[in-house]
C-alpha positions in Angstrom: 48.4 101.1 113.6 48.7 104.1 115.8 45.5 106.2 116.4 46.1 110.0 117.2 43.0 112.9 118.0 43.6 116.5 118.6 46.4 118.0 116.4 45.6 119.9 113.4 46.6 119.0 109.4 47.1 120.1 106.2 47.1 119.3 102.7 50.4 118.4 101.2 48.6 117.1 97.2 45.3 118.1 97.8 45.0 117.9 93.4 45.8 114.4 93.9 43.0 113.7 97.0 40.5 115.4 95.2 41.2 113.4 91.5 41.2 110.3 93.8 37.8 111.2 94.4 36.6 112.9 91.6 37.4 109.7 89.7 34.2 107.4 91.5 32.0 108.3 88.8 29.8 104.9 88.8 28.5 104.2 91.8 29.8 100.3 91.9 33.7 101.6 91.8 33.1 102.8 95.3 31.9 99.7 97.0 35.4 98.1 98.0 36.3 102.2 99.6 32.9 101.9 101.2 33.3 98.5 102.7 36.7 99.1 103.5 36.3 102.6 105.6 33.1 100.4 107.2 36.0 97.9 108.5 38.6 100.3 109.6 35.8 102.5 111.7 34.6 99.6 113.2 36.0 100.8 116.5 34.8 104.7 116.2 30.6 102.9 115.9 28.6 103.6 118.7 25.5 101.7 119.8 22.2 102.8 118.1 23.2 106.2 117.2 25.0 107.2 113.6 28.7 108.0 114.5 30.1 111.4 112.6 32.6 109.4 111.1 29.6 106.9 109.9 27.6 109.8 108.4 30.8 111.2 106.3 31.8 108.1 105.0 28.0 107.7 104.0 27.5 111.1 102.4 31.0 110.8 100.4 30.4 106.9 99.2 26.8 106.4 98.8 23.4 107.8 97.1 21.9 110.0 99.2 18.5 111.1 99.3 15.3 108.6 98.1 15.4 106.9 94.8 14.2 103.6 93.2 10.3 102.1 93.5 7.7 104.4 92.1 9.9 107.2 92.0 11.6 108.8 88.3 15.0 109.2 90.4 17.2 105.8 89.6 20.1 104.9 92.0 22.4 105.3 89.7 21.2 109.4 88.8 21.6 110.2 92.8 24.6 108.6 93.2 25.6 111.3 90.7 24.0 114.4 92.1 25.7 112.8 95.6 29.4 112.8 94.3 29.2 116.0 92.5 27.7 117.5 95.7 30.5 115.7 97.8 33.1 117.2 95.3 31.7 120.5 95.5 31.9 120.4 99.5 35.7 119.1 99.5 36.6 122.3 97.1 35.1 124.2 99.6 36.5 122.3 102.1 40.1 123.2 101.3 39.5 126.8 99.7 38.1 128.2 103.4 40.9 126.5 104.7 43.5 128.4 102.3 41.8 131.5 102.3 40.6 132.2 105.3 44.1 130.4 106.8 42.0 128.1 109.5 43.4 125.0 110.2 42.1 121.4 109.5 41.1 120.1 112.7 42.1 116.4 113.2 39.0 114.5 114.5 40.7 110.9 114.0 43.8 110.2 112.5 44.8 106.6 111.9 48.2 105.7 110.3 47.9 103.8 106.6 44.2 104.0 107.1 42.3 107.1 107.2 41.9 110.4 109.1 38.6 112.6 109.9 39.1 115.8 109.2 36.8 119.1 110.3 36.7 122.7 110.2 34.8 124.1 113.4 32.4 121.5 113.6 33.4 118.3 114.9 30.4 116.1 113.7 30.6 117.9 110.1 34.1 116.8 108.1 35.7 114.9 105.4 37.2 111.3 105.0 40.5 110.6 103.6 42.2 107.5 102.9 45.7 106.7 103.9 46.0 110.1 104.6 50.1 110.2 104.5 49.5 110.6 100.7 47.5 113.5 100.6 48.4 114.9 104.2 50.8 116.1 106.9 50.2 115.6 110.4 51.1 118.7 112.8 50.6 117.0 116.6 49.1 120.0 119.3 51.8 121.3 121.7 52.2 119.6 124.6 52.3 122.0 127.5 51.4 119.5 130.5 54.9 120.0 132.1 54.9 124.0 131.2 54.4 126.3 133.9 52.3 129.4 133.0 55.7 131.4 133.8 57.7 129.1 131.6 55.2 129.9 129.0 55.3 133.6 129.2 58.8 133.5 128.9 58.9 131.3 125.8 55.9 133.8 124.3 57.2 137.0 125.5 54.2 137.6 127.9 54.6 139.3 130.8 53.0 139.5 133.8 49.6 141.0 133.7 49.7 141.6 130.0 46.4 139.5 129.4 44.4 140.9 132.0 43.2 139.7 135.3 45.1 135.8 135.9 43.1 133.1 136.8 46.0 131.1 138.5 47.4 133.4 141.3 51.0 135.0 140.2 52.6 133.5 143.0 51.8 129.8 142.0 52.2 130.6 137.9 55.7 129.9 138.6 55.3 126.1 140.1 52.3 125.0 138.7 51.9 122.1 135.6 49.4 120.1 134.4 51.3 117.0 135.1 52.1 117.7 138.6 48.2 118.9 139.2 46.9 115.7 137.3 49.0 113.2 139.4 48.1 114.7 142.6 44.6 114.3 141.8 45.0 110.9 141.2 46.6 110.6 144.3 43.6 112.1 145.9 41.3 109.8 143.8 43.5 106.6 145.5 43.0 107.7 149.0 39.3 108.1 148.4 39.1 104.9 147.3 40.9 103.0 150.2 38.5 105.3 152.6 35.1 103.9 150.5 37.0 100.2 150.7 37.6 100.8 154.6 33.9 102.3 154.8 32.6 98.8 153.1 34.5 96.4 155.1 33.5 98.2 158.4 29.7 98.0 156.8 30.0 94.5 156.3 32.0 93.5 159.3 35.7 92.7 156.9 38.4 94.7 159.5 40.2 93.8 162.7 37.9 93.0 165.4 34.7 93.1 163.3 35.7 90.2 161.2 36.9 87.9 164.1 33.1 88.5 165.3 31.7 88.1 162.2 33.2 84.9 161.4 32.0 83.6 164.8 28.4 84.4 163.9 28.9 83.1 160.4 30.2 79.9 161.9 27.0 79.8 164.3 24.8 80.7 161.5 26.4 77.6 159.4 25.4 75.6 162.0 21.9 76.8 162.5 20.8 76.5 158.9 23.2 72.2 159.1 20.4 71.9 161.8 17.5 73.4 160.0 18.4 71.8 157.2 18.3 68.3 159.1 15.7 68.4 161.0 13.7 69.7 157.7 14.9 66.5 156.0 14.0 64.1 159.2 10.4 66.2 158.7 10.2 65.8 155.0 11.0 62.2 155.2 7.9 61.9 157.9 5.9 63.3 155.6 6.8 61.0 152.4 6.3 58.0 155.1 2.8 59.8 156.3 1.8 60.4 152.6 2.8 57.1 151.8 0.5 55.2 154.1 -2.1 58.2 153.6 -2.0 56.8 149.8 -2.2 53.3 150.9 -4.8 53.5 153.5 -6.8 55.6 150.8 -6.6 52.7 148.3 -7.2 49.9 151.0 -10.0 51.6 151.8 -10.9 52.0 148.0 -10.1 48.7 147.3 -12.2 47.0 150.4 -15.3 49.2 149.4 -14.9 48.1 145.6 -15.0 44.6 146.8 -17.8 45.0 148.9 -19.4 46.6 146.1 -18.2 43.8 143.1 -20.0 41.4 145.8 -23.1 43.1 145.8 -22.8 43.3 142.1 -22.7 39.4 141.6 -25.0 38.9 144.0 -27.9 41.1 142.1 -28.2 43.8 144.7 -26.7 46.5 142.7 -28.8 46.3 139.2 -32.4 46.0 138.6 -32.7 44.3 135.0 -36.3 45.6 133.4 -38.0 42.5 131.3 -38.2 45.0 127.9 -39.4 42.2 125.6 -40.4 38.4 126.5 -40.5 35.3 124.6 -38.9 32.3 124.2 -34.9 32.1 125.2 -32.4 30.9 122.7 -30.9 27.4 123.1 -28.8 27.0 126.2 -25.6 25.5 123.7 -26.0 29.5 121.9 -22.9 31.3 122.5 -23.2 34.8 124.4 -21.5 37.3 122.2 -20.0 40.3 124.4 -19.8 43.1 122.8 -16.7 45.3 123.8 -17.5 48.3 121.9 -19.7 51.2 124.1 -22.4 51.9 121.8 -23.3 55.7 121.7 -27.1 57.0 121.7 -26.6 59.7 119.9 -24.8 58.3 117.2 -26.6 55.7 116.8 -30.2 57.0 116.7 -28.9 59.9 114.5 -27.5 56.9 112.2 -31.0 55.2 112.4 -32.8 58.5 111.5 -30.7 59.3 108.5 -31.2 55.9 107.2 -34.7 55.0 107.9 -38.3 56.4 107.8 -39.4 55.9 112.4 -42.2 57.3 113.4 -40.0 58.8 116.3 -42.7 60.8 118.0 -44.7 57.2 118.3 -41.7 55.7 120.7 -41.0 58.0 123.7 -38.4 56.5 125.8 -35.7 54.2 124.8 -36.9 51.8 126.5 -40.0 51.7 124.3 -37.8 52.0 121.4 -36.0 48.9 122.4 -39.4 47.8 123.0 -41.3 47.9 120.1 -39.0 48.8 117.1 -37.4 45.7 115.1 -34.5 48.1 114.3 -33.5 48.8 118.0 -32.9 44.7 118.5 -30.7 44.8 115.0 -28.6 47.5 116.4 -27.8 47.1 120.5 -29.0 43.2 120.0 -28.5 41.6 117.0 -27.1 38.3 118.3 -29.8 35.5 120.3 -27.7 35.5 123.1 -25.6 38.5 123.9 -24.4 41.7 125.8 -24.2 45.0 124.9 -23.3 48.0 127.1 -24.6 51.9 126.0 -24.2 55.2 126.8 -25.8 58.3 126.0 -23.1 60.4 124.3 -19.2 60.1 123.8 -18.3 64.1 124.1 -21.2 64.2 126.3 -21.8 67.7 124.5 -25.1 68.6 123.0 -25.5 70.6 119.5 -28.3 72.7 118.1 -32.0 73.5 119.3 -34.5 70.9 121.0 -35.9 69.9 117.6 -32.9 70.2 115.5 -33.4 65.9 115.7 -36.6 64.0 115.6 -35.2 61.8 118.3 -33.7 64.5 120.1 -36.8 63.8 123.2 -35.5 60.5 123.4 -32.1 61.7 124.4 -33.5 64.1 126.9 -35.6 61.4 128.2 -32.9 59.1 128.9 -30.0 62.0 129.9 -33.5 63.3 132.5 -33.7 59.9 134.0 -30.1 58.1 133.5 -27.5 60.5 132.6 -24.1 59.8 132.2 -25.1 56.0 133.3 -23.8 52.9 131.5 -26.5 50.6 130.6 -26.6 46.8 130.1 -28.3 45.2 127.4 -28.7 41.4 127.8 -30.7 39.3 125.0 -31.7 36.1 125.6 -33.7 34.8 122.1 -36.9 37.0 122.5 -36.4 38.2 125.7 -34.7 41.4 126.1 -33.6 43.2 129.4 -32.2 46.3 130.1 -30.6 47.5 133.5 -28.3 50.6 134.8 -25.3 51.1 136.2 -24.2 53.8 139.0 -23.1 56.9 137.4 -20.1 57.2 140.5 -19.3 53.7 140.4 -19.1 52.5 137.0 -16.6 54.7 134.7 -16.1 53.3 131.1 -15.4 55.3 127.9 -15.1 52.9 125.2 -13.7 49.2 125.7 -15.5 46.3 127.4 -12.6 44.1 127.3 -13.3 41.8 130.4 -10.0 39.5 129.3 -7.6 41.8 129.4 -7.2 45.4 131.3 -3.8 47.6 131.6 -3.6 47.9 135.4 -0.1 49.4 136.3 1.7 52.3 134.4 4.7 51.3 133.5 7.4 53.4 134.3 9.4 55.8 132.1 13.5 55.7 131.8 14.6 57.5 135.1 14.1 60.8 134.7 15.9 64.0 135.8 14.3 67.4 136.7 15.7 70.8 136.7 13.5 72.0 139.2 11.4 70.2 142.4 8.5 71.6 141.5 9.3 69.9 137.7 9.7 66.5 140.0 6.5 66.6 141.8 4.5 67.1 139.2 5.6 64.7 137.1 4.8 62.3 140.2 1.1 63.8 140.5 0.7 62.8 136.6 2.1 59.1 137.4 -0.6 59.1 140.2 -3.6 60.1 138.6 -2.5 58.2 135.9 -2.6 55.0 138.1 -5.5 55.8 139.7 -7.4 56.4 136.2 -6.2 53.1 135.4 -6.8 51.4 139.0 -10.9 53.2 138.5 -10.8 51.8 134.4 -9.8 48.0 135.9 -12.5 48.3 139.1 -15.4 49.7 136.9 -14.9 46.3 134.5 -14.8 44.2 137.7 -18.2 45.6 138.6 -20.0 44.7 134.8 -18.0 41.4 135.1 -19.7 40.9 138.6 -23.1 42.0 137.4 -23.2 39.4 134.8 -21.2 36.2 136.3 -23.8 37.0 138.9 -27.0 37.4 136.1 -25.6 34.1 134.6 -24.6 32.1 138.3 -27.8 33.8 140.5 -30.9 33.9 137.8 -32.3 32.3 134.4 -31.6 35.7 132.3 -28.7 34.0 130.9 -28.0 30.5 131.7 -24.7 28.9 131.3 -22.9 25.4 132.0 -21.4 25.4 135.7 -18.3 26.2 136.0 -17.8 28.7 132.5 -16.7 32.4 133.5 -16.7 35.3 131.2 -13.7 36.6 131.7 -12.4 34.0 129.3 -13.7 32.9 125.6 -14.7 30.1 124.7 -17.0 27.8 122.7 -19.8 29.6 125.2 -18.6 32.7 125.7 -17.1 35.3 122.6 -15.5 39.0 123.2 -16.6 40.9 120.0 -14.1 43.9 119.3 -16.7 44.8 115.7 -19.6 47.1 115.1 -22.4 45.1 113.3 -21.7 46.2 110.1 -18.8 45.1 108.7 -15.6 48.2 107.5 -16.1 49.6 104.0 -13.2 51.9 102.5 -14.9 52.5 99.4 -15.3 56.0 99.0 -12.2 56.7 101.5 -13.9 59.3 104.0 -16.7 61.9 103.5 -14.1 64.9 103.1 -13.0 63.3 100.1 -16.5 63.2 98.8 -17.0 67.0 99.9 -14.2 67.9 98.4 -15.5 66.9 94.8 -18.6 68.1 95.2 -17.6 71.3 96.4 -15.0 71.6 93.7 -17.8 72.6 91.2 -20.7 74.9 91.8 -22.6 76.8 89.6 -25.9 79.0 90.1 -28.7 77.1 91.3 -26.8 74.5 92.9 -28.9 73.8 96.1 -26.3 74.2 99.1 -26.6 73.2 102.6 -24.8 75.3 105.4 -22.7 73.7 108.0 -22.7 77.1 110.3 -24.8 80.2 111.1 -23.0 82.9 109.8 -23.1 86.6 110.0 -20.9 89.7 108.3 -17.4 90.2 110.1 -17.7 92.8 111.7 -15.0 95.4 114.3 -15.7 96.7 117.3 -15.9 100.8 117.3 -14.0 103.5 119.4 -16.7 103.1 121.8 -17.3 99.2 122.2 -19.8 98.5 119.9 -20.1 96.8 116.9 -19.1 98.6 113.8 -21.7 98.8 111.1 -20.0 100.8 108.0 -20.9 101.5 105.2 -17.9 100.5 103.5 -17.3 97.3 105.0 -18.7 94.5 103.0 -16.5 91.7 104.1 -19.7 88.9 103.0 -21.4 91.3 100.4 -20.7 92.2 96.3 -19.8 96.0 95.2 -18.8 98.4 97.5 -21.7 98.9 99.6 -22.2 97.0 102.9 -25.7 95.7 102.2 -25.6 92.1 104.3 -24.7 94.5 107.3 -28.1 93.2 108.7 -28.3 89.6 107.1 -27.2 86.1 108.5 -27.3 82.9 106.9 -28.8 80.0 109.2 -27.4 77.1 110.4 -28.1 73.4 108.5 -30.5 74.5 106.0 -30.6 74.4 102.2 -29.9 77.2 99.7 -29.9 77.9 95.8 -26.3 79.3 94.8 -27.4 82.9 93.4 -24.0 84.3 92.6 -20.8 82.2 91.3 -17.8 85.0 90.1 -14.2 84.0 89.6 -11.4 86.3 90.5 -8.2 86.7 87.7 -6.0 83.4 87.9 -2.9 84.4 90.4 0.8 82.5 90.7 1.0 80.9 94.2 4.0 79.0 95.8 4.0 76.3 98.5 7.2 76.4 100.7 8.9 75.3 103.8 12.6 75.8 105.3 14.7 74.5 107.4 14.3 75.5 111.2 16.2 73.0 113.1 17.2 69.3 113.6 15.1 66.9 115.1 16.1 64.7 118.3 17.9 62.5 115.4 19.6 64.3 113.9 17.1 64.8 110.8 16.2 68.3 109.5 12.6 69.8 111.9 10.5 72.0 108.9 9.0 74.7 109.2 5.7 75.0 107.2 4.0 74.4 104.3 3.3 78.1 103.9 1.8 79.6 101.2 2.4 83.2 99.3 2.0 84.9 95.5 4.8 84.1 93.3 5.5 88.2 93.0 6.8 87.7 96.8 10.3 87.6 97.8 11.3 84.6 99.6 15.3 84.2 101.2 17.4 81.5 99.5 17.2 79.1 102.0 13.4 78.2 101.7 12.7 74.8 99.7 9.5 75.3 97.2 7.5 71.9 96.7 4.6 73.1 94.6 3.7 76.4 91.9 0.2 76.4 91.5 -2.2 78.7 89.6 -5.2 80.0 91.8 -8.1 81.1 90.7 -10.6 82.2 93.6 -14.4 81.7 93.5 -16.6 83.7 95.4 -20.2 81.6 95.6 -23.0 83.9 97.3 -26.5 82.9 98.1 -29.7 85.7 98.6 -30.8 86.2 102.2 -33.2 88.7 103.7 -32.4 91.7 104.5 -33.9 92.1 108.6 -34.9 95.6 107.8 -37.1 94.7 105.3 -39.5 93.4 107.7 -40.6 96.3 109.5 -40.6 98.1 105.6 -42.9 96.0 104.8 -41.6 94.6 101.3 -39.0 91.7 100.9 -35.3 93.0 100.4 -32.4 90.8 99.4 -28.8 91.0 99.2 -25.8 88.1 98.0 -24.2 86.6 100.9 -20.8 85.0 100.1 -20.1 81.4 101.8 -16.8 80.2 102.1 -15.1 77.3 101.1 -15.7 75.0 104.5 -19.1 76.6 105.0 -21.0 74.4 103.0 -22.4 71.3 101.2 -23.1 71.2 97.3 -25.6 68.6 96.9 -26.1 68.8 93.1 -23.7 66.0 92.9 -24.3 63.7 96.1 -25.8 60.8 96.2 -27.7 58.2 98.5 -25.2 55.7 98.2 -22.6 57.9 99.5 -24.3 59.3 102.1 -25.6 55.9 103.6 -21.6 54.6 103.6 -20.9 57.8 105.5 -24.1 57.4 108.0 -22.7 53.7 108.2 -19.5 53.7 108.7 -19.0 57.2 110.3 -16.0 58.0 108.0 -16.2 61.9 108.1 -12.0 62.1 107.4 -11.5 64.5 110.0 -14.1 66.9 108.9 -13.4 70.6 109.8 -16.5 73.0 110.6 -15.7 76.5 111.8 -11.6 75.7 112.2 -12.6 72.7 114.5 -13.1 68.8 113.7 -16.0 68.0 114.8 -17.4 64.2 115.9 -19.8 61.7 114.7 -22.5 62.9 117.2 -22.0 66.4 115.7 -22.0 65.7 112.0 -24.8 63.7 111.8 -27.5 66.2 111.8 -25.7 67.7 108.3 -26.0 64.1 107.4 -29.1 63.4 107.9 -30.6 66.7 106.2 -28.4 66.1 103.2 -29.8 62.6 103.0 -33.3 63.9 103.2 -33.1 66.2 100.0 -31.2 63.7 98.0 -33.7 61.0 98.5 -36.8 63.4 97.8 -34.7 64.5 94.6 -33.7 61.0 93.8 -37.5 60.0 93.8 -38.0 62.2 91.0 -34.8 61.2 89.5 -36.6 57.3 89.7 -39.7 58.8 88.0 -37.8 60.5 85.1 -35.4 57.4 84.6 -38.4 54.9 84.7 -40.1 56.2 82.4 -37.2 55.4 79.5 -35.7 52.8 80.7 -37.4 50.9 84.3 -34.6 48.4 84.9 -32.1 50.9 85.5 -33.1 52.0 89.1 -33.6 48.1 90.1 -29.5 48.6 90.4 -28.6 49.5 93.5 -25.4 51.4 92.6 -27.4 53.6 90.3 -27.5 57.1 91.9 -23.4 56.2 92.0 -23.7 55.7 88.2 -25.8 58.8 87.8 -23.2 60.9 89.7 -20.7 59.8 87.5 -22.6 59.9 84.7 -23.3 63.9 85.6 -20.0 64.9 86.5 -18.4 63.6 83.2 -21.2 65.2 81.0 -21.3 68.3 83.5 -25.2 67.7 83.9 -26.6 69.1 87.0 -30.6 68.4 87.3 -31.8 65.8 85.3 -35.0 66.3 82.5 -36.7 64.1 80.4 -33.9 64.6 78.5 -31.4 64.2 80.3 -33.0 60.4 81.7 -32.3 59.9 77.6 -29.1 60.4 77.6 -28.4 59.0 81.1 -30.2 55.4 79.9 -28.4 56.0 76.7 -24.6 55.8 78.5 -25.6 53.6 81.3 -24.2 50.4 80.4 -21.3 51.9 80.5 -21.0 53.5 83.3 -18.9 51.3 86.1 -19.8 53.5 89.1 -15.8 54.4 89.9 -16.0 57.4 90.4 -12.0 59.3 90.8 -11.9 60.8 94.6 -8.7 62.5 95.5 -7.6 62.5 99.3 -9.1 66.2 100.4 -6.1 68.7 100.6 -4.6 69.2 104.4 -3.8 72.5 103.9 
C-alpha cells in the first residue's frame, strides 16, 4: 500500500463518512475499527511519546475522560458523551472547511487504509478509513524542476511584481530545486571522502603510512607472541613453585603432626586428673567409645530442666563430675569407657550471667579450657578427666576412629567462563582438603592419646596386641546418646502449635523475646514516638510507646479479641523448568480472596482466617517517676510466645530429652538446642509447681490416679476435650470421673511451614 504526506483533500460523500460514524453508538461496535487503525498505524508510533495519529484515533474510538470505580460516570455513559463530542467536532470539521473554503491538509494518507487529515494544526485532525470512499486525493505541485522564471511565466508574474527577490534575477532563470539538491549532495560526497581520507591518515590506512604501520603492527605481533611466552614459561614456574610450596607446607605439617601423634601416645601431651577413685572394672569389660561430642551446654541445661542440683554447691565441672551421681550417668555411664566433651556447639552465648543456674560452671570451664576438647576415661569407680590443645585438636561432632573421609573426591570436569571462576573453585577444593586433612590428623591425636593411656599406664588396661581403631569383643564404637530415640510427640513445634492454637484470658504465657513497640525513625534521626502509632497497643492512642515486654518470663493473657473472619487463598505459578525438565514453582504465597490473581497461578488451598490479637498488661516506664502504677495491653504475636495452660511435664521432659524442637523459629531465626533450653527449662519449672497442686486436688478424690506416670498427658487431653483450663475441686471430679477413659493420645498436627 502506497503511503503519501503533503497534498491536500476533500470530501467527495462526506453524509456517508459521517453516518459511518455516527452509527458507533455502543461502545463494543468500535473495538474491531479501534484495533484495526492500532494495526495499520503501527508504523506512524513513536517511542514513549503519544503519536497525533494515536491521540485521534483514541479521541474518535474510545471513552474519554475518567469513569468506572467509585465514580457515578459508567463506561458505557462517556463513551456516549465521547462520540457525540467526536461527531460534533467532524461537523465542524467539514463546515470550516466549506465555508471558510480552506483546504484539508493531508497529514498521512495510506491507500485502502486510512488518511489523517488536519486543518492548520498538524497534531489536531480527524481519522478516516479507506478514505477512497469518502475522499479525493489532490497531490501538492511539484515545482522541483521549475525555475522561478518558468514559474512567473506560467503565473503571469513579472519581474519585480512581488517586491524585493530573494534569488538574484539573474539566476531566477537557471535555478531548480532539483539541480540545487543534487549538487548538494555532491558536495555532501566529497566531504565524506575528505573525513574518510582524514581517518585513514589518523590511523595510519593510506600510501606510505600503511606500509609503516603494518611493519609496526607486525613487530608489535611479535612482541606481545614473546610476552605472551615468556609469561606462560613464568606462569608455569609458578604452578611448579606453588606446587612444591604446597607440598613442602604439608610435609612439614605432616612431619610435625607425627612428632606430635608420638608425643600423644607416649603421655607427653595430656595430663589425665584422677576425678574419682575406686576399684577398676574387670579387665574382660569392653571399653565403649563414644563417637558422639557431648555439648556442656546442652547437657547441663538438659540436667537442670530435669532435675532439682544444688548447682551453686558444685563450682567447676570437674567437681560436678566429682561429686554428683548424675554427671557419671551422663558423660560416663558405661564401667569402662570414653567420652570426649566440649563446651558449646555454636560456641555462642545467650542471655545475662544468671539467666542459668549453671551458667558459672560454663564460665569456669570456657575461663580455664575454652574451646578445648576434653577426654573422659572411666575405669569402674575411677574417673579421669584430661585436655586437649585448643590448636591442635579440631573436632566438631564425630569420634569415629574406624573410619575418616580423607581425600575430596573430585567433581565431573568442570569448565569456567572466567579464570578468576577457575581459581576459586581450586581454593574451595584446597581448603576443602585441608579441612579434611586437619579432621583426619586431630582423630589421630585422640587415637594416640589413648592407645598410649591403654599401651603406657593402668588407666585402662587391655590385652596386648588389641588397638582401638578396630571393634571388637574389647573394644565398641558407640554412634548413640544414652537415652534411647522417642518419636512420640513428633517435635516440640508440634506441641506449640496446639497449645498456642487456643488462648483465652488468664492463660499464663511465657515470652520467647524482649519486645518493644515498632517504631520509625524521624526527619531528624531519631526514633519516632507518635501519638498515633500503636503498632503493639488497642484503640487509637499509642499508650505502650514507653512499655517493653521482657524476655523468658511468665505472663497472664489480659486481652484475647478476634478480628471479622476474612477469605484467603494459598497459590503458586509456574516460573520455570527445573534442570529436568520438571516445572520450578514459585511460592506458596498468600493474599484475600477479593484480590486479583492472572490466570496462570495454580490455587492449592481457600481458607477462612480469622485473626486473634492476644495482649498482656505491662508497666507503663513513666509511671515510675509519677509515682502510681500505670498499665497498658501489649499485643504478642503468634511466634512470641508459649501458652502453658495446656503443657505438660511429660512433654516437656521428651523435648528436654530428646532435643526435638522441629526446627523452632524465634525472632525469624531457628534457633539450637543450647538456645532453647533456657525457655525449656522455665516452662518446666511452672508446670511442675502447677502440677503439684494439680497432684493435691486430684488426690484428694481419687489418690491412684497420679501413681500413673502418663497422667498429666491424660489431664491435657482430658482439658482440651472438655475445654477446662485450671483445674478445682471440681474439676479433679470430673477429671477422676473420665479418667479411665482417657488413653493419653492426644491428636498433634505437623506445625504449618508457612
Amino acid at each position: 500500500m502506497s503511503e503519501k504526506r503533503n497534498g491536500t483533500a476533500r470530501f467527495t460523500d462526506f453524509d456517508a463518512y459521517l453516518a459511518w460514524y455516527s452509527a458507533f453508538e455502543q461502545m463494543d461496535s468500535t473495538n474491531a475499527v479501534y484495533a484495526q487503525l492500532r494495526d495499520a498505524t503501527a508504523n506512524q508510533r513513536e517511542t514513549c511519546r503519544i503519536s497525533d495519529i494515536d491521540r485521534a484515533i483514541s479521541e474518535m474510538f474510545e471513552p474519554q475522560g475518567s469513569y468506572g470505580g467509585f465514580q457515578s460516570r459508567t463506561r458505557a455513559v462517556a463513551w456516549q458523551e465521547t462520540h457525540q463530542k467526536a461527531i460534533a467536532r467532524i461537523r465542524q470539521f467539514h463546515e470550516f472547511s466549506a465555508e471558510y473554503g480552506q483546504p484539508l491538509k493531508v497529514g498521512v494518507w495510506v491507500d485502502n487504509s486510512y488518511a489523517f487529515l488536519y486543518l492548520g494544526n498538524p497534531s489536531k485532525g480527524i481519522i478516516v478509513p479507506t478514505p477512497e470512499r469518502y475522499l479525493e486525493y489532490i497531490p501538492e505541485a511539484d515545482l522541483s524542476e521549475v525555475t522561478p522564471a518558468e514559474l512567473r511565466a506560467r503565473l503571469s508574474v513579472p519581474m519585480g511584481a512581488e517586491g524585493q527577490s530573494i534569488v538574484p534575477a539573474n539566476q531566477q532563470g537557471s535555478l531548480t530545486e532539483k539541480g540545487l539538491s543534487e549538487k548538494l549532495e555532491e558536495s555532501k560526497s566529497e566531504i565524506e571522502k575528505l573525513n574518510q581520507e582524514a581517518e585513514n591518515i589518523k590511523d595510519a590506512k593510506s600510501g606510505e603510512l600503511a606500509a609503516l604501520q603494518a611493519q609496526i603492527d607486525a613487530l608489535m605481533d611479535t612482541l606481545e607472541e614473546k610476552k605472551q611466552n615468556l609469561m606462560a614459561q613464568l606462569q608455569e614456574k609458578m604452578a611448579e613453585m606453588k606446587a612444591m610450596k604446597e607440598t613442602l607446607e604439608n610435609q612439614i605439617y605432616l612431619l610435625d603432626s607425627q612428632l606430635y601423634a608420638i608425643r600423644c601416645y607416649a603421655g607427653e601431651v595430656v595430663k589425665f586428673a584422677h576425678i574419682r577413685k575406686g576399684k577398676n572394672a574387670p579387665a574382660t569389660e569392653p571399653i565403649v567409645i563414644y563417637q558422639k561430642l557431648r555439648f556442656l551446654d546442652e547437657d547441663l541445661g538438659r540436667l537442670a530442666s530435669l532435675y532439682e542440683i544444688q548447682w551453686n554447691q558444685l563450682g567447676m565441672f570437674e567437681s560436678f563430675l566429682q561429686h554428683h551421681p548424675l554427671a557419671l550417668e551422663t558423660f560416663a555411664p558405661n564401667e569402662r569407657c570414653v567420652m570426649l566433651v566440649r563446651l558449646s556447639r555454636t560456641a555462642r552465648t545467650f542471655g545475662a550471667k544468671d539467666d542459668a543456674p549453671y551458667s558459672n560452671m560454663l564460665d569456669d570451664y570456657n575461663y580455664y579450657h575454652g574451646k578445648t576438647v576434653g577426654i573422659i576415661i572411666r575405669n569402674g569407680e575411677n574417673l579421669y578427666l584430661g585436655w586437649t590443645d585448643q590448636d591442635r585438636v579440631h573436632i566438631d561432632d564425630d569420634l569415629i576412629l574406624g573410619r575418616v573421609i580423607t581425600e575430596v573426591t573430585p567433581d565431573e570436569p568442570k569448565e569456567f567462563r572466567f579464570e578468576s571462576d577457575r581459581q576459586a573453585y581450586e581454593k574451595q577444593q584446597k581448603e576443602e582438603r585441608k579441612r579434611l586433612l586437619d579432621g583426619f590428623v586431630s582423630r589421630s591425636f585422640v587415637y594416640n592419646i589413648l592407645q598410649g593411656v591403654v599401651d603406657n599406664s593402668s588407666l585402662l588396661p587391655l590385652p596386648d596386641g588389641v588397638k582401638l581403631n578396630k571393634q571388637s569383643e574389647y573394644v565398641i564404637y558407640s554412634m548413640a546418646d544414652k537415652a534411647l530415640t522417642d518419636n512420640r510427640f513428633g517435635s516440640f513445634t508440634d506441641i506449640l502449635a496446639l497449645c498456642n492454637s487456643r488462648v483465652n484470658e488468664g492463660d499464663q504465657l511465657l515470652t520467647v523475646q524482649r519486645l518493644v513497640p515498632e517504631r520509625e525513625r524521624g526527619w531528624d534521626g531519631g526514633w519516632r514516638s507518635d501519638t498515633w502509632v500503636n503498632t503493639r497497643g488497642r484503640g487509637d492512642r499509642n499508650r505502650t510507646r514507653d512499655c517493653s515486654v521482657e524476655d523468658c518470663k511468665l505472663y497472664k493473657a489480659n486481652v484475647v479479641e478476634y478480628d471479622e473472619p476474612e477469605e484467603w487463598i494459598k497459590y503458586r505459578y509456574v516460573s520455570g523448568k527445573n534442570p529436568d525438565g520438571s516445572p520450578r514453582y514459585a511460592g506458596p504465597y498468600h493474599t484475600r480472596a477479593d484480590g486479583r490473581l492472572s490466570d496462570d497461578v495454580e490455587i492449592l488451598k481457600r481458607y477462612t482466617e480469622t485473626r486473634r490479637h492476644v495482649f498482656v498488661s505491662v508497666p507503663k516506664s513513666e509511671s515510675e517517676w509519677r509515682g502510681t502504677e500505670s498499665r497498658a495491653n501489649f499485643e504478642l504475636m503468634d511466634g512470641e510466645f508459649i501458652n502453658l495452660t495446656y503443657l505438660n511435664s511429660v512433654w516437656l521432659e521428651w523435648v528436654i530429652t530428646n532435643s526435638k524442637l522441629g526446627g523452632w523459629v524465634i525472632g525469624g531465626k531457628q534457633v539450637d538446642y543450647a538456645y532453647a533450653i533456657r525457655y525449656l527449662k522455665t516452662a518446666m519449672d511452672y508446670i511442675r509447681k502447677r502440677e503439684t497442686q494439680e497432684t493435691a486436688l486430684i488426690d484428694a478424690v481419687a489418690p491412684e490416679i497420679c501413681k500413673d506416670p502418663d497422667w498429666p498427658l491424660k489431664l491435657t487431653q482430658w482439658k482440651l476435650d472438655k475445654q477446662v483450663r485450671a483445674v478445682t475441686p471440681y474439676q479433679a471430679k470430673r477429671f477422676a470421673k473420665a479418667y479411665p477413659s482417657l488413653d493419653g493420645k492426644i491428636q498433634l498436627k505437623p506445625a504449618d511451614e508457612d
